[in-house]
N, C-alpha and C positions, 0 to 999 in steps of 0.2 A: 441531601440535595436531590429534586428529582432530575432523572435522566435527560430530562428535554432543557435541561437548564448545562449540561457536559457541553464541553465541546473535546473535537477533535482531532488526531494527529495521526499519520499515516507517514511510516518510514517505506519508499519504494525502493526496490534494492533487486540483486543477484542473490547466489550464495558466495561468500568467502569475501566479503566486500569491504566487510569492517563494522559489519550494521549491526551486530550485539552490541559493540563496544555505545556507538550511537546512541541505541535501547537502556542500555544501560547507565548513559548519561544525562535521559529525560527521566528519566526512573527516581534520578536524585532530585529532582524538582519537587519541592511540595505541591503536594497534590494531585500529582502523573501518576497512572496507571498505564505502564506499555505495554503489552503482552507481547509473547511469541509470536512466529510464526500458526498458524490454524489450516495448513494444506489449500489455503487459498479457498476459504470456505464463502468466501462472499460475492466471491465470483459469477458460481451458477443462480445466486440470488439477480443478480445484475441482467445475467439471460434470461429469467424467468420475467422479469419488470421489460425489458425489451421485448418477450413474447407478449406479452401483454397490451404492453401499448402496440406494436402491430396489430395482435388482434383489435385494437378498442379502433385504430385510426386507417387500417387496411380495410375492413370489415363492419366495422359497427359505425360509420358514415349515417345508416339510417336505421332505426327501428325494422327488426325482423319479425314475421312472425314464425308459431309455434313449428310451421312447418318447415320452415328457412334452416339448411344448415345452419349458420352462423347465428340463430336466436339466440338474442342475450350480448351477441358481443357490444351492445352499443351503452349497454347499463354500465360495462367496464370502465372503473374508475384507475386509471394506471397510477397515478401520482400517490392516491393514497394506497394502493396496493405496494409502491416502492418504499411509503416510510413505514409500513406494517414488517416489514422484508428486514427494513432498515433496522427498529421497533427488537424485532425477535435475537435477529445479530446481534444487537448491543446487548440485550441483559441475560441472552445464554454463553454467549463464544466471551464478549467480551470480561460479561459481568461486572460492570464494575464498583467497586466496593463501597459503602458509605463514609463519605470523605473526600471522594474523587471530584476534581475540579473540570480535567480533561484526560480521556483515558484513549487507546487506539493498539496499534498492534505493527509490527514490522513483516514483511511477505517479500519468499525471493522471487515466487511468482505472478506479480504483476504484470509483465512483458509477455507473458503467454497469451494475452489477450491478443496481441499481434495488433499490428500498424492500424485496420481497421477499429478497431472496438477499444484499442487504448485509454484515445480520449472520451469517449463517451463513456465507459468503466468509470473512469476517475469523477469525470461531470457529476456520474450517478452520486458516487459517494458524497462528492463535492454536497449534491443538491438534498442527500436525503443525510447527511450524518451535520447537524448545528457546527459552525465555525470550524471547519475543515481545515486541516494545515495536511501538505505533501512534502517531505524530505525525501530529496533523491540522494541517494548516495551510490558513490559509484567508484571505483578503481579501475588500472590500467587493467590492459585483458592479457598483457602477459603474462602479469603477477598472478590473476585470479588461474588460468589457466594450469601454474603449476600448483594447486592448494588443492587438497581434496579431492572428490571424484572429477574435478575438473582437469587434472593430472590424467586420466583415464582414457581421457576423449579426443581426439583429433583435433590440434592446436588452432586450424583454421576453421574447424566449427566454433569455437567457444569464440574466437575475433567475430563471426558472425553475429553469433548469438550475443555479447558482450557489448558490441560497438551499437547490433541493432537498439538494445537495449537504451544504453544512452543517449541514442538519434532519437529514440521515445522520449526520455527524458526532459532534455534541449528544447526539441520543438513544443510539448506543452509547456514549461516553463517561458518560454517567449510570448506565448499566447496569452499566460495567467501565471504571472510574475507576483501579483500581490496574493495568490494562497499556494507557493511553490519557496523550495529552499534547496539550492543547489550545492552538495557536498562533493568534494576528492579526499578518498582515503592518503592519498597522496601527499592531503594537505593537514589533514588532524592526526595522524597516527602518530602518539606519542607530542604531541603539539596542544597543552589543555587551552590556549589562546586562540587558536581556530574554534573553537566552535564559540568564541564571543558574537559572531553574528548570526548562528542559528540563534542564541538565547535573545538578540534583538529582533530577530523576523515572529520569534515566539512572544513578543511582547513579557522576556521573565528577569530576572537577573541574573546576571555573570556573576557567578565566584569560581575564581582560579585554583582556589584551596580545594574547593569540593569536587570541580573536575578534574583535576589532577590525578585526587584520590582513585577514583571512578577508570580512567584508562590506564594507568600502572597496573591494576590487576589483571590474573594472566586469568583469560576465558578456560573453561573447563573442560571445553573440545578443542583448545588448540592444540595443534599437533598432531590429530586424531584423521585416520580418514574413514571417512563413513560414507556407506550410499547415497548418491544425491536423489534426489527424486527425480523419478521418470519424466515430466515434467517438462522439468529442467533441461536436459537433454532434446528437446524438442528446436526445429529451426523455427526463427523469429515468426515467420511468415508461413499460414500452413501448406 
């Protein structure tokens, strides 16, 4: 199948959220390719495509010449410079295999983008990756607080950072409801009938039997604490 023919799925999340379990229940989907986490590699693509269009619409307004600082910014094509960006993402990070229908990836840092550039991040992807789906998934920030190096960190930071998090969530979901899909770990953990309405916002089918299967198994990090990323630790807003 070639590439421009995928679409795709974008799980938004924290760490400690519930979002393997998720990953690992589009995973059973014929024809899902979910990847990990990628350190939030398509992020600084997303700055570079907005450096860009600034330069093409701050500066290339009109033909420069040779001796013009800004010569050349007006030949700047942003849109195709972002599905080129988009282009390289998908068949190195994401790769996806032959066979795949719709492939994507889950990221706990999303929210790092902060209140400003959130929604336009997403827009981006939205507008350069074909049939875009966003799952938010999200839990209480108590629970998340005591799980891993979220246990480490100062209780009212993580409600910060946590609560900012899903006030991201929320408000694009309200805005573009028809390519968003709003999860609580609260409400599928151990529940394989929650997620019958992600499998209908996905346009896929429900089977009970095969979700089931999929969240009774115990993940391979649980239990485990490990360094969160640097990241991660940062407050919503810089």
């Amino acid at each position: 199948m070639p590439n421009d023919a995928l679409k795709h799925v974008f799980i938004v999340t924290y760490g400690r959220s519930g979002s393997t379990v998720v990953q690992r229940v589009l995973q059973s989907i014929p024809g899902y390719v979910m990847r990990g986490e990628n350190n939030h590699t398509l992020y600084p693509l997303f700055l570079a495509y907005r450096r860009a269009y600034e330069a093409r619409y701050s500066h290339g307004q009109k033909q420069h010449s040779r001796e013009d600082p800004w010569y050349g910014a007006d030949a700047i094509d942003p849109a195709r410079f972002g599905a080129k960006l988009a282009h390289v993402f998908r068949s190195e990070i994401l790769q996806p295999p032959e066979g795949a229908r719709v492939v994507g990836f889950k990221e706990i840092r999303f929210h790092e983008a902060g209140e400003d550039l959130f929604e336009p991040y997403l827009n981006f992807i939205y507008d350069m990756f074909p049939g875009s789906k966003f799952i938010f998934n999200t839990r209480h920030w108590q629970a998340v607080s005591k799980s891993s190096w979220w246990a480490t960190m100062d209780p009212d930071n993580v409600r910060r950072i946590i609560e900012g998090a899903d006030s991201l969530y929320q408000t694009y979901h309200s805005k573009h409801a028809d390519r968003c899909h709003l999860m609580r770990y609260e409400d599928h953990a151990g529940n394989p009938d929650a997620y019958a309405p992600l499998f209908e916002f996905l346009g896929e089918t429900f089977d009970h039997r095969v979700v089931a299967e999929q969240i009774k198994l115990r993940l391979k990090h649980a239990g485990k604490v490990v360094g969160g990323p640097v990241e991660s630790r940062r407050k919503l807003t810089p």
